[in-house]
Each structure stands twice: as C-alpha cells, then as structure tokens.
C-alpha positions as CSV (number, residue, x, y, z in Angstrom):
1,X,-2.3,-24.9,20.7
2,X,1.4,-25.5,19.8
3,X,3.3,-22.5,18.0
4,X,3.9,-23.5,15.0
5,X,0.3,-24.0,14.6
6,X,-0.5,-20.7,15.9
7,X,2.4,-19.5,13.3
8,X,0.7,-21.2,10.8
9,X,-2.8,-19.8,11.3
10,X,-1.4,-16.4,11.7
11,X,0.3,-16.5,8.4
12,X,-3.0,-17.6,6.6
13,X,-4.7,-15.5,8.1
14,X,-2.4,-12.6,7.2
15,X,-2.7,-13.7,3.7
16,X,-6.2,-13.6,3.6
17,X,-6.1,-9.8,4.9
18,X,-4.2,-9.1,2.3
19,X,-6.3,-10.5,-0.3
20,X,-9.3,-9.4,0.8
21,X,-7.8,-5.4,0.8
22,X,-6.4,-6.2,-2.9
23,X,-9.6,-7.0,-4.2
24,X,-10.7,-4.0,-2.3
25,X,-8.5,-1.7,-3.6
26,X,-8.5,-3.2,-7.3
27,X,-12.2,-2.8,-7.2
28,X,-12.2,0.5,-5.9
29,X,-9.9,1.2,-8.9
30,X,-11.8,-0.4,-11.5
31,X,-14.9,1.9,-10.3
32,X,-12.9,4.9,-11.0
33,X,-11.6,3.7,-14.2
34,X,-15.2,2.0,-15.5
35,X,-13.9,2.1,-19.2
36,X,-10.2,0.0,-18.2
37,X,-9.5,-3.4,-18.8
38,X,-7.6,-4.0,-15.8
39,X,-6.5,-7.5,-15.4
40,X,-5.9,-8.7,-12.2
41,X,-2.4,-7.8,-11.5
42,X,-1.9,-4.4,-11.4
43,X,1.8,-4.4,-12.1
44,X,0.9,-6.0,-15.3
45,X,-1.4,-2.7,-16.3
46,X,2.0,-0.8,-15.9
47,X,4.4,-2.7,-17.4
48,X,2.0,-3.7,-20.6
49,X,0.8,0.1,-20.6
50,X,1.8,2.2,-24.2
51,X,2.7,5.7,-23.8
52,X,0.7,8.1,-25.8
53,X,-2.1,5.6,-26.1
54,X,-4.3,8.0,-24.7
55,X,-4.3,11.9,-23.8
56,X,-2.0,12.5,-22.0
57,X,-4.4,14.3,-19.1
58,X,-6.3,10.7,-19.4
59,X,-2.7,9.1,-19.0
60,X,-1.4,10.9,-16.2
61,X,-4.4,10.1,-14.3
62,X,-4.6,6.6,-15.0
63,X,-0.8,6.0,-14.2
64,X,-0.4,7.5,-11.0
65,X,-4.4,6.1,-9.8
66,X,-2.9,2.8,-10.6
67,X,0.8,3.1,-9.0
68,X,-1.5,4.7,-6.2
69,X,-3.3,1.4,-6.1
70,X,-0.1,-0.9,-6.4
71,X,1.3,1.1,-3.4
72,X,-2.1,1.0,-1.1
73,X,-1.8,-2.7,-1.9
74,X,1.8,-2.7,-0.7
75,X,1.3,-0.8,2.3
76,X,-1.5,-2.5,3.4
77,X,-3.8,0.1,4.0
C-alpha cells in the first residue's frame, strides 16, 4: 500500500476513535445528569448555559462534570 493511502486510512481511522470516545464520554455524562438536555455538542451546554438557573450546588456540579467531559473529549482519554 502506497503512503498516502496508509495516511489516509490512519486519519479515518483516528477520526473514528475519536468519535466513538465522544459518544462515550457524552453518554457517560448524560447518565450522570439523567434530568439534562444535553445536545450533542457539549460546548454548546456551556456557552447557552444561564447562571443562577439552578442551585448553585446543582450548578457547580453540572459545570465542571461537563467542562470535565469537554476536556476528556479533548484529551482523548
């Protein structure tokens, strides 16, 4: 096999490594937070969130579970 084609398949399969351990990770986040409309882009959650529209206890803890989420993602673990 030439290398670009062995780039190539490398690359998609990279891709679908990381897809498959986002949809891990954003369903191991939805079954901590059974009551959240997630969406599928977690960035989205934070950046549509409203402060104060929950307790703030409730808050804290679903901020940082989902930034912890967003950065699993990006780490790739």
């Amino acid at each position: 096999m030439r290398a670009p084609q062995l780039a190539a398949r490398h690359r998609a399969a990279a891709r679908g490594e990381r897809t498959a351990l986002a949809d891990r990770v954003h369903g191991e986040l939805a079954a901590e937070l059974p009551d959240e409309d997630l969406g599928q882009d977690l960035d989205d959650c934070l950046d549509t969130y409203v402060l104060g529209s929950k307790p703030r206890c409730e808050e804290v803890e679903y901020l940082e579970l989902v930034q912890e989420a967003i950065d699993r993602i990006e780490r790739g673990r």
